[in-house]
MARDRENLUM-488403 format. One line per field, with one value per residue (C-alpha): residue number from 0; residue in three letters; z, x, y. Coordinates in steps of 0.25 Angstrom, whole numbers, plus 5000, padded with zeros to 4 digits. Each point is the difference from the previous one (the first is absolute). Layout:
N
roke	c(NUM ...) $
lonu	c(ALA ...) $
up	c(Z ...) $
east	c(X ...) $
north	c(Y ...) $
END
This chain:
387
roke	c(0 1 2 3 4 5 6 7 8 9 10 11 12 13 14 15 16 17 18 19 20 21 22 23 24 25 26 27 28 29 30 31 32 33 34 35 36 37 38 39 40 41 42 43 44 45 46 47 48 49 50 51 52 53 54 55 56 57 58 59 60 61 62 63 64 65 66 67 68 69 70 71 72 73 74 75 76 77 78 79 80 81 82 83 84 85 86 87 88 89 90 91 92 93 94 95 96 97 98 99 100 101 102 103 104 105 106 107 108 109 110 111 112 113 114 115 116 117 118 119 120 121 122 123 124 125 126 127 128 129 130 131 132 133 134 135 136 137 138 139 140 141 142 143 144 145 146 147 148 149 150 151 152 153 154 155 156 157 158 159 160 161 162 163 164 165 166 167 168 169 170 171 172 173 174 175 176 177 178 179 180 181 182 183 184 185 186 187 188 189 190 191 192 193 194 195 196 197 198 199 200 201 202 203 204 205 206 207 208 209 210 211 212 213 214 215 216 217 218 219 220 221 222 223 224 225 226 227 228 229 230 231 232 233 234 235 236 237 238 239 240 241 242 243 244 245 246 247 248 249 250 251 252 253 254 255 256 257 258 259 260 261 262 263 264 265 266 267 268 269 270 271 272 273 274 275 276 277 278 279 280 281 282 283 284 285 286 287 288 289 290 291 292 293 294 295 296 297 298 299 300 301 302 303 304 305 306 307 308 309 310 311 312 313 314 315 316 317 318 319 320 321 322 323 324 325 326 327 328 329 330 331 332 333 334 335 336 337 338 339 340 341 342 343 344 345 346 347 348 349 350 351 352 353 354 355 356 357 358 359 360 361 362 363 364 365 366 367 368 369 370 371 372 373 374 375 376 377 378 379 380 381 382 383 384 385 386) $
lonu	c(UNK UNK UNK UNK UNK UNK UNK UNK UNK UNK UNK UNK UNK UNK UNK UNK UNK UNK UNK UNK UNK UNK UNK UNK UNK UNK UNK UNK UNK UNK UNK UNK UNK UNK UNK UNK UNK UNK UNK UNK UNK UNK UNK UNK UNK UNK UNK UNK UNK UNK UNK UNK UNK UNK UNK UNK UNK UNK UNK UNK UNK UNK UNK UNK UNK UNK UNK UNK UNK UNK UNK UNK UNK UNK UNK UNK UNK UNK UNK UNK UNK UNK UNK UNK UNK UNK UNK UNK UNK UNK UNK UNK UNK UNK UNK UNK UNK UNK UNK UNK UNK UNK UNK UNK UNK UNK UNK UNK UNK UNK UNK UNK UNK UNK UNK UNK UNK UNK UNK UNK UNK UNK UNK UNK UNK UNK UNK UNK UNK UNK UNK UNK UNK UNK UNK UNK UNK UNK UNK UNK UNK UNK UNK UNK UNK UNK UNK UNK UNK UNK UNK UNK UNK UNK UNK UNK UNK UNK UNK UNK UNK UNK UNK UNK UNK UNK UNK UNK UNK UNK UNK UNK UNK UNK UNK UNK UNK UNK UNK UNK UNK UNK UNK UNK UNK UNK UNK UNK UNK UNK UNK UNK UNK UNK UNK UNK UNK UNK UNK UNK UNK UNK UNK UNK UNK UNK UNK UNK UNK UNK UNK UNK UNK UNK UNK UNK UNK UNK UNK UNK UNK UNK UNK UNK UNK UNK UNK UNK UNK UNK UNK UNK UNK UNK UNK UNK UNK UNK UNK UNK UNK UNK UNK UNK UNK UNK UNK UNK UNK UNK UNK UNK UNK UNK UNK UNK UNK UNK UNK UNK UNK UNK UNK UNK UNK UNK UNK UNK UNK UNK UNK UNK UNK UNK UNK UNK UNK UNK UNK UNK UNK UNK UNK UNK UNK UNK UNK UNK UNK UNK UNK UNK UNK UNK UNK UNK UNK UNK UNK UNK UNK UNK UNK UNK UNK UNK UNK UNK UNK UNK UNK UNK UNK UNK UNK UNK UNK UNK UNK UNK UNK UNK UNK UNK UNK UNK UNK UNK UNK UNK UNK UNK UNK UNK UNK UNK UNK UNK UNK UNK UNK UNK UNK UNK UNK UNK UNK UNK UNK UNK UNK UNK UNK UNK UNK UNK UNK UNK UNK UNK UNK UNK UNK UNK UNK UNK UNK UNK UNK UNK UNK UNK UNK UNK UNK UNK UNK UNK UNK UNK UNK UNK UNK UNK UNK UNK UNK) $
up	c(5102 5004 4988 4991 5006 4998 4985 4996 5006 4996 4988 4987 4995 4988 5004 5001 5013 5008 5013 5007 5007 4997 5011 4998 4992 4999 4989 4993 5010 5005 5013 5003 5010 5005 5001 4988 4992 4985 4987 4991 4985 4998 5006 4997 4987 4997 5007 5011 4992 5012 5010 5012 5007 4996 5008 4989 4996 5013 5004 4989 5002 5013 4997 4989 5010 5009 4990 4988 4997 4988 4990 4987 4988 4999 5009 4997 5011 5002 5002 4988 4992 5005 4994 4990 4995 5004 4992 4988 5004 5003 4988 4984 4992 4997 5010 5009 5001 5013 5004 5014 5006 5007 4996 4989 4993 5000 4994 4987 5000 5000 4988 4994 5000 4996 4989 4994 5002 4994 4986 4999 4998 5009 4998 5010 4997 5012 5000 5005 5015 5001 5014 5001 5013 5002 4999 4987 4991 5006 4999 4986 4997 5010 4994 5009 4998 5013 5005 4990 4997 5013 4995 4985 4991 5003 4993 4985 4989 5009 4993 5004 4992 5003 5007 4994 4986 4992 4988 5006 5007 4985 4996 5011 4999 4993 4995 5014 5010 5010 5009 5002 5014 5004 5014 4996 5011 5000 5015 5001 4988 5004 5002 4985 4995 4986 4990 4997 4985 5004 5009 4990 4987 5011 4998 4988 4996 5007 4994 4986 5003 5010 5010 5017 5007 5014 5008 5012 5011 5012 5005 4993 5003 5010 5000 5001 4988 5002 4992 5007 4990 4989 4988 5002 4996 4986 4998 4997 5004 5001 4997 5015 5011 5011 5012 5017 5009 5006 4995 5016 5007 5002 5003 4987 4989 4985 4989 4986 4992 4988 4988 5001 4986 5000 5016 4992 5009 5005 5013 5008 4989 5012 5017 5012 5011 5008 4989 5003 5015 5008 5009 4989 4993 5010 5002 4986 5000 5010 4994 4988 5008 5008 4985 4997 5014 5004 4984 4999 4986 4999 5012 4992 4989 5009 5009 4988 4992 5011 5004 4986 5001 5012 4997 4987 5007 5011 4994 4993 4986 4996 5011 4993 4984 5001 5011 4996 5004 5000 5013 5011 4992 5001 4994 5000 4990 5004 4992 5011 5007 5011 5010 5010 4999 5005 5013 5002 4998 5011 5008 4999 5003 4987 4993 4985 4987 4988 4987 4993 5005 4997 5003 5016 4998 5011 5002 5012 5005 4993 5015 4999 5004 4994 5013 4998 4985 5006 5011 4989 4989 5011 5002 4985 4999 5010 4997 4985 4998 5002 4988) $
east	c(4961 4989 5003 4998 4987 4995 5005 4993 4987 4999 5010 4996 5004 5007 5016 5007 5005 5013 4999 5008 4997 5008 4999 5016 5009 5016 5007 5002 4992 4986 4997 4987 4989 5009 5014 5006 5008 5002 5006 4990 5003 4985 5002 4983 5001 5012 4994 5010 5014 5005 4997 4990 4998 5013 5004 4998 4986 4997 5005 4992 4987 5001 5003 4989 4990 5001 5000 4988 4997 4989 4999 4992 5005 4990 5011 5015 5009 5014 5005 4992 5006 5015 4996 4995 5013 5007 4995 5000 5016 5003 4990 5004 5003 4987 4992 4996 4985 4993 4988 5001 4993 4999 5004 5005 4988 4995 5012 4997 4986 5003 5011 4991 4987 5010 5007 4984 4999 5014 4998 4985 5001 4995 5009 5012 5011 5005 5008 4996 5004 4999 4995 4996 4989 4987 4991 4991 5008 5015 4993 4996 5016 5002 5004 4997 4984 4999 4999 4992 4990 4990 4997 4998 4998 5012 5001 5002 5010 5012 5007 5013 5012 5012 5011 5014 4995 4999 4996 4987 4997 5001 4988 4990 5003 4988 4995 4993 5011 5001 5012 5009 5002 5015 5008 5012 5002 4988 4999 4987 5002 5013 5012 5002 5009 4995 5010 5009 4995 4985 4999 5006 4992 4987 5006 5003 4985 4993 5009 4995 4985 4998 4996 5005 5010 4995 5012 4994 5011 4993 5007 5013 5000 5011 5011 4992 5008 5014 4997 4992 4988 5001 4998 5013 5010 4992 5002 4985 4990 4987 4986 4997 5004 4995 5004 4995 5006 5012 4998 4995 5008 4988 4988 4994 5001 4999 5005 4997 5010 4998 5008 4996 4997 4990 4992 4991 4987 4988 4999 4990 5004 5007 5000 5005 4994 5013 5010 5010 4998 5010 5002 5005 5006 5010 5003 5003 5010 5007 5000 5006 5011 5006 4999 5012 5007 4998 5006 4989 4999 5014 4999 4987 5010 5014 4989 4992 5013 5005 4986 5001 5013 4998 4986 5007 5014 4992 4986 4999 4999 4993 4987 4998 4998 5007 5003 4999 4997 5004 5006 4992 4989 5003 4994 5001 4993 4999 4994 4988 4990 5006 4991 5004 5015 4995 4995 5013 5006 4991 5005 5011 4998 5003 4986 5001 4988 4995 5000 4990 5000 5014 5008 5005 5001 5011 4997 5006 5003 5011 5006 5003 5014 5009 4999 4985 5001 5009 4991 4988 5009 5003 4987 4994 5012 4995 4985 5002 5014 5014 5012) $
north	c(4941 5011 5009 4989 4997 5014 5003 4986 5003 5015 5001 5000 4986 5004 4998 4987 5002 4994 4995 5010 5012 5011 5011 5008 5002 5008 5000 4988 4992 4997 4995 4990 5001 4990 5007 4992 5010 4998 5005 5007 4998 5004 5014 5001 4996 5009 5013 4999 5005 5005 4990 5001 5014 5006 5013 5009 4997 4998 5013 5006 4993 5006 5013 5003 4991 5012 5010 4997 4985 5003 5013 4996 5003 5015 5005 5003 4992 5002 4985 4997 5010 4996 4985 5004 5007 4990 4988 5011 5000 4986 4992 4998 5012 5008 4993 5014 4998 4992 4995 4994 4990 4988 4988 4992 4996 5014 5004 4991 5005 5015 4995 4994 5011 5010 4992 4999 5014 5005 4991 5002 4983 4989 4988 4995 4990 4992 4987 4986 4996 5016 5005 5014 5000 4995 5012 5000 5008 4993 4986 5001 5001 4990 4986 4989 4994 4997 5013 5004 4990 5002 5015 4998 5009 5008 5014 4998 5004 4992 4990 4993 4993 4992 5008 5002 4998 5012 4992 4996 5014 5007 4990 5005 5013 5007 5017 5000 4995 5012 4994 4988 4997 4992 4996 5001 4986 4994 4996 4993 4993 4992 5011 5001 5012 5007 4999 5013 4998 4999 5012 5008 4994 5004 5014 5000 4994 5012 5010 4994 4999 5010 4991 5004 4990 4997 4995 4994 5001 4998 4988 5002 5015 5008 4990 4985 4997 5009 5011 5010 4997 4988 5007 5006 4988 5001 5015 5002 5009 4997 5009 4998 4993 4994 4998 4994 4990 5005 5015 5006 4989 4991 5011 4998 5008 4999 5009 5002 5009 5005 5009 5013 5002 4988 5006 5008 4996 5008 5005 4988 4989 4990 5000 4994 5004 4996 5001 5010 5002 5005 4987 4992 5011 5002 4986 4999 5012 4993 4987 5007 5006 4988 4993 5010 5003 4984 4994 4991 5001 4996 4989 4994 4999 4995 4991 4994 4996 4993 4993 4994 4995 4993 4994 4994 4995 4993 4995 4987 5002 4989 5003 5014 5006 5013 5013 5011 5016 5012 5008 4995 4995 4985 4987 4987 4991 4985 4987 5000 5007 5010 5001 4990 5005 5015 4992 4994 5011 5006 4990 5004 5015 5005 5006 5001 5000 4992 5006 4991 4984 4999 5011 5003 5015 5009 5015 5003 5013 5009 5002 4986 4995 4989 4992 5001 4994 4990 4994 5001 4992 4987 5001 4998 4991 4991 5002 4996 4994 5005 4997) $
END
């Protein structure tokens, strides 16, 4: 394994790494160094919604690669411009203000930098088993202390409190808290769906105390969980929004959107040098356009129903605690560690993810078929015990 040769002797060290060699991939599949062909239900850590170099992203990476690939932000661009409409149109009701850059994690730190700047206060809310990224600001709202502990002291001012519990998020709630900070399905933290009472209690609590609601889409975001973004099942919108993953159809990209009223900042406050260039900006117009003309909001809906019912009518109850999820945003949490099913699944050409130590986590592409979810189900089924 040549390629695994080289990553260990120049890589940096800092992932835990599979042993397979991934070199193609089309649609729902990757193919190994070897020719094996498997299911991909970690789409890149849910970046991949559409699957692996679909046509139309393809077709527009290719376009714009012939055309301008990087225009910074002093320069008006037209493909910029078109997305940056676009999200204005297709985000929660009041949401018509962008920053654009790169990545997840910088979309929590531009939320975060602006929600200080907005209030005039310093202190954010976030929840325990929370992942927001793993840059300084992002990290610090991050729950896990693994991640954490090797780069103490974090930023100050963050503190975290139990999920789903608006009774204890009243009591660390101070005069100084600038922002909370929610996913409305914590991914990392186990494929746990916020209550319908505690999204709309967060609301309610910044409304009272003028504090900002930072909903943190990024994995959930553009039809992960069948509604074209979360926050819609709770009728809420949030202050800002932010957004990456799936959003260019795996270039990356991260967006942060704000309400128009609260985008009052000064003119070199925040900057990418890459956010907003035309590469990415096109591959995510596209993106947004086979959303709509592909029903993949609708399919992650139709798909992630039936993926559920067929995990609970053909795994052995007794082997797990509960499955759960919403659209294709899928989990199952067992009574042990998960990591050695994940290598059986791989065995069995079926990749998938944890969710912390005890949850086997599915993001597959939206593209994904019935027959796909089938193959994936007798799979986990004979990995960890069929009913």
């Amino acid at each position: 394994m040549i390629y695994k040769d080289l990553e260990e002797k120049y890589g940096s060290g800092v992932y835990y790494k599979r042993d397979l060699e991934i070199v193609s991939g089309k649609g729902v599949y990757l193919y190994d160094s070897q020719g094996n062909e498997y299911i991909d239900c970690v789409a890149g850590h849910g970046v991949c919604l559409f699957g692996h170099s679909h046509p139309k992203i393809v077709q527009a990476i290719k376009e714009q690669s012939d055309t301008l690939i990087s225009c910074p932000e002093i320069f008006y661009n037209d493909k910029r411009a078109q997305l940056l409409e676009k999200i204005a149109e297709i985000t929660p009701k009041g949401l018509t203000k962008t920053f654009l850059s790169n990545s997840g994690a910088e979309a929590v730190e531009a939320a975060l930098k602006f929600s200080r700047k907005i209030t005039g206060k310093t202190d954010i809310v976030s929840f325990t088993f929370g992942f927001h990224g793993r840059t300084m600001g992002a990290l610090s709202a991050t729950w896990k202390a693994e991640y954490k502990k090797p780069f103490l002291p974090l930023i100050p001012g963050f503190c975290h409190t139990a999920y789903n519990n608006l009774e204890k998020l009243q009591d660390v709630i101070t005069d100084n808290t600038a922002a909370i900070i929610v996913e409305p399905v914590q991914g990392e933290g186990g494929v746990k769906p916020a209550n319908m009472e505690f999204i709309k209690g967060i609301r309610e609590i910044c409304d009272q105390k003028g504090i900002l609601m930072i909903v943190d889409e990024v994995q959930t975001g553009f039809g992960r969980t069948g509604e074209l973004f979360a926050i819609n099942r709770y009728n809420v919108s949030p202050d800002i929004l932010c957004l990456g993953k799936g959003i260019a159809g795996g270039i990356p990209m991260g967006a942060t959107v704000v309400r128009e009223d609260l985008a009052k900042f000064d003119k070199g406050e925040h900057g990418s040098t890459f956010g907003g260039n035309p590469l990415a900006c096109n591959a995510s117009l596209a993106a947004i356009r086979a959303l709509k003309e592909e029903k993949l909001v609708e399919r992650s809906k139709e798909n992630g129903e039936y993926f559920l019912s067929q995990l609970r009518k053909n795994i052995d109850e007794s082997v797990y605690k509960d499955i759960r999820g919403l659209g294709l945003m899928i989990g199952i949490e067992m009574k042990q560690k998960v990591g050695p099913y994940l290598a059986q699944l791989m065995e069995k050409k079926i990749l998938a993810l944890t969710a912390g130590k005890l949850v086997v986590r599915y993001l597959p592409p939206l593209i994904i078929e019935k027959e796909h979810i089938d193959r994936v189900v007798e799979a986990t089924g004979e990995v960890i015990g069929r009913s």
